[in-house]
DODRENDO-713053 format. One line per 10 residues: number of its first residue (from 1); their letters; for each residue y, x, z of N, C-alpha, C. Coordinates in Angstrom, 1 decimal. Example, Ala and Ser with C-alpha at 12.3 -4.5 7.8 and 13.67 -1.06 7.14 Angstrom:
! residues 2
1	as	-5.7:13.2:7.8:-4.5:12.3:7.8:-3.3:13.2:7.8  -2.2:12.8:7.1:-1.1:13.7:7.1:0.0:12.9:7.9
This chain:
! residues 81
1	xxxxxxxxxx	-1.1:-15.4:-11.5:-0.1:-14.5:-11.9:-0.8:-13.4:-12.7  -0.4:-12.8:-13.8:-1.0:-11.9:-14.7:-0.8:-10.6:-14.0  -1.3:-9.5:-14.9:-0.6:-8.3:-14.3:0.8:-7.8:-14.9  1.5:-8.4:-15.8:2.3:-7.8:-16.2:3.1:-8.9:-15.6  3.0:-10.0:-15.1:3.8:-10.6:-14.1:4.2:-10.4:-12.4  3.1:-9.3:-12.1:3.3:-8.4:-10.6:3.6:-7.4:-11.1  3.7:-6.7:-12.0:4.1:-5.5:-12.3:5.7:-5.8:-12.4  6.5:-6.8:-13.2:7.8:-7.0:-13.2:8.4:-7.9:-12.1  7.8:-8.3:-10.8:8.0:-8.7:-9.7:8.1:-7.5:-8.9  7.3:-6.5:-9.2:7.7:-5.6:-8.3:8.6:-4.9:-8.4
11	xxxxxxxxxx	8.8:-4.4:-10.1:10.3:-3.8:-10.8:11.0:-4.6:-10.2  11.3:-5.8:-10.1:12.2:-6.4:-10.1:13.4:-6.2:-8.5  12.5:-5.8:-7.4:12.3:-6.1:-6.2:13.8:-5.1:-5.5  14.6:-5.6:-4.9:15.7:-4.8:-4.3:15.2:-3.6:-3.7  15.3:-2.0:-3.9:14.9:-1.0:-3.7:14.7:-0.7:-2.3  15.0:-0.9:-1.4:15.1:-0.8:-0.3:14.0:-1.7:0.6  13.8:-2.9:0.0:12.1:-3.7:0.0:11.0:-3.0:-0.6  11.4:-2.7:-1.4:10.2:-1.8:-2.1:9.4:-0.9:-1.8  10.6:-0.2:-1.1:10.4:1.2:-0.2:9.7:0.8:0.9  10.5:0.0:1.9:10.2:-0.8:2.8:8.5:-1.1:2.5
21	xxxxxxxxxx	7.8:-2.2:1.7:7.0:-2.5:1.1:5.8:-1.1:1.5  6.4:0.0:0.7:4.8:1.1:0.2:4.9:1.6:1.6  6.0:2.1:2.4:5.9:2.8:3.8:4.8:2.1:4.8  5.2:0.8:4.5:4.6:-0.8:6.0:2.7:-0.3:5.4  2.6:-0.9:3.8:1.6:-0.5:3.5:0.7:0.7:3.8  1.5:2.0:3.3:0.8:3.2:4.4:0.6:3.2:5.2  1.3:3.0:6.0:1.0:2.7:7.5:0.1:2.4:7.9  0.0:0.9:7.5:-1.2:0.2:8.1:-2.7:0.6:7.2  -2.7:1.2:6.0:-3.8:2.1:5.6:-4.0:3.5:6.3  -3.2:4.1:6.8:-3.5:5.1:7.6:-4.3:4.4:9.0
31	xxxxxxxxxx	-3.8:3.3:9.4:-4.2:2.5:10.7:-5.5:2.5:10.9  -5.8:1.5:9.4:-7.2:1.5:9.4:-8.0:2.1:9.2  -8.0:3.5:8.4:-8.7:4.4:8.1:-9.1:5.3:9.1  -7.7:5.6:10.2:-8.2:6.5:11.6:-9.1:5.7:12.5  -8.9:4.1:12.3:-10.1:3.4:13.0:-11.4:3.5:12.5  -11.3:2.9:11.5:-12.6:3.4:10.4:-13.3:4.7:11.1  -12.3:5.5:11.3:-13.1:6.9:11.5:-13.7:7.1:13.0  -12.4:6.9:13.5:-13.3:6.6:15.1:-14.5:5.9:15.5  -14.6:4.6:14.5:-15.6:3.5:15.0:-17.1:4.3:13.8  -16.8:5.3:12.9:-18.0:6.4:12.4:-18.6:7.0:13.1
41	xxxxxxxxxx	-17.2:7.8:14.1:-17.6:8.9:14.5:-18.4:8.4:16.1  -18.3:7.1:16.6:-18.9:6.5:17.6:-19.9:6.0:16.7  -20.6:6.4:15.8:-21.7:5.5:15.4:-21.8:3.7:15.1  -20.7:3.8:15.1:-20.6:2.0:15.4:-20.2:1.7:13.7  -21.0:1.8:12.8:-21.2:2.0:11.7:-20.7:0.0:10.9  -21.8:-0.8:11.7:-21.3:-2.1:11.2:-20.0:-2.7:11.5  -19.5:-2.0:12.7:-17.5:-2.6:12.8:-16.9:-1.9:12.2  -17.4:-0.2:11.7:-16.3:0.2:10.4:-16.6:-0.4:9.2  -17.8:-0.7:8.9:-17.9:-1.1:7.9:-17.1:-2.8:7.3  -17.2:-3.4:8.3:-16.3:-4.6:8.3:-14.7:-4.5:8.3
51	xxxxxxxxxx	-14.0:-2.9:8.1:-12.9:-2.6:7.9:-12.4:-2.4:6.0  -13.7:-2.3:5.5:-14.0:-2.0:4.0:-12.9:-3.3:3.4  -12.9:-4.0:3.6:-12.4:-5.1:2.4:-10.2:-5.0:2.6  -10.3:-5.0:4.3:-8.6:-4.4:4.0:-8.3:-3.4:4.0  -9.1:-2.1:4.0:-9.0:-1.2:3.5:-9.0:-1.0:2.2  -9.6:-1.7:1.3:-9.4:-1.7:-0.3:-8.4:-2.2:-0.3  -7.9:-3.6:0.0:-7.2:-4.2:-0.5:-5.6:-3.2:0.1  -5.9:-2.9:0.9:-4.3:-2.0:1.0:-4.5:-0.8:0.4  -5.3:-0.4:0.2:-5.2:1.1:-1.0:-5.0:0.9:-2.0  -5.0:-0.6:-2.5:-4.7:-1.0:-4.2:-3.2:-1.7:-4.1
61	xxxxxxxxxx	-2.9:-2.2:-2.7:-1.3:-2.6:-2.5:-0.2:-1.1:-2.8  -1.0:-0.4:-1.9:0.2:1.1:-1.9:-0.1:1.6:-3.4  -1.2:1.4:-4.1:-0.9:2.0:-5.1:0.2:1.4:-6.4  -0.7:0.1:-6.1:0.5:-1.0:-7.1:2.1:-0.5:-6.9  2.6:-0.3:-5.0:4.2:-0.1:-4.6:4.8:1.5:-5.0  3.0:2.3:-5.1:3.5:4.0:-5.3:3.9:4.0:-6.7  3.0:3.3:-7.7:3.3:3.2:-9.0:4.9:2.4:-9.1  5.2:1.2:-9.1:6.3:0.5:-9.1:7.8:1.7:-8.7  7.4:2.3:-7.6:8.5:3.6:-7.3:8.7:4.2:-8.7  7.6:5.0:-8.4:7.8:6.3:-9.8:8.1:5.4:-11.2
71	xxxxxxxxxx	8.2:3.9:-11.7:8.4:3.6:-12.6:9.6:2.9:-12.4  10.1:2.8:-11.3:11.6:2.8:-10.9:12.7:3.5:-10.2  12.1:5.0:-10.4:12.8:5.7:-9.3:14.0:6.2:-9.9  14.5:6.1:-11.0:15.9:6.2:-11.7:16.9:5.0:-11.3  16.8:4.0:-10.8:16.9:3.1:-10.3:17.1:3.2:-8.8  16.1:3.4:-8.0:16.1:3.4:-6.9:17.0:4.8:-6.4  17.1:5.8:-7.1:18.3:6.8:-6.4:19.7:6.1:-7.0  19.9:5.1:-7.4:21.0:4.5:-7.6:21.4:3.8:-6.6  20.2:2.6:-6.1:20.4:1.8:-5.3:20.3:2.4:-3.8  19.4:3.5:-3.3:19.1:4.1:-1.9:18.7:5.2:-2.1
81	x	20.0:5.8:-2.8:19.7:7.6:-2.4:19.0:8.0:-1.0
């Protein structure tokens, strides 16, 4: 899939999924990052470090769903004021 084929899958997406979508994603980036931090601040350096790859990959999800909002939020206060 290209990018400008996730980019209009995500336009495309019933607003209330969407929303749905970036919240779940926060979430679980906040999850992992307060673990990340704990397993720092205990020194346990190689089990935070093995948090790095879904911690990218959900910082680049929420951003993809934060962007997708603000490029459909004229829309989205139509659909779920």
């Amino acid at each position: 899939m290209t990018a400008a084929q996730r980019i209009a899958a995500l336009d495309s997406l019933p607003a209330i999924d969407l929303v749905a979508f970036a919240e779940g994603t926060l979430r679980a980036l906040v999850d992992i990052m307060n673990n990340e931090t704990t397993l720092l601040r205990a020194g346990r350096l190689r089990e935070a470090t093995a948090l790095t790859a879904d911690k990218t990959r959900l910082a680049q999800d929420y951003v993809s769903y934060s962007r997708a909002i603000q490029r459909e939020l004229p829309r989205l206060n139509r659909e779920a004021p």
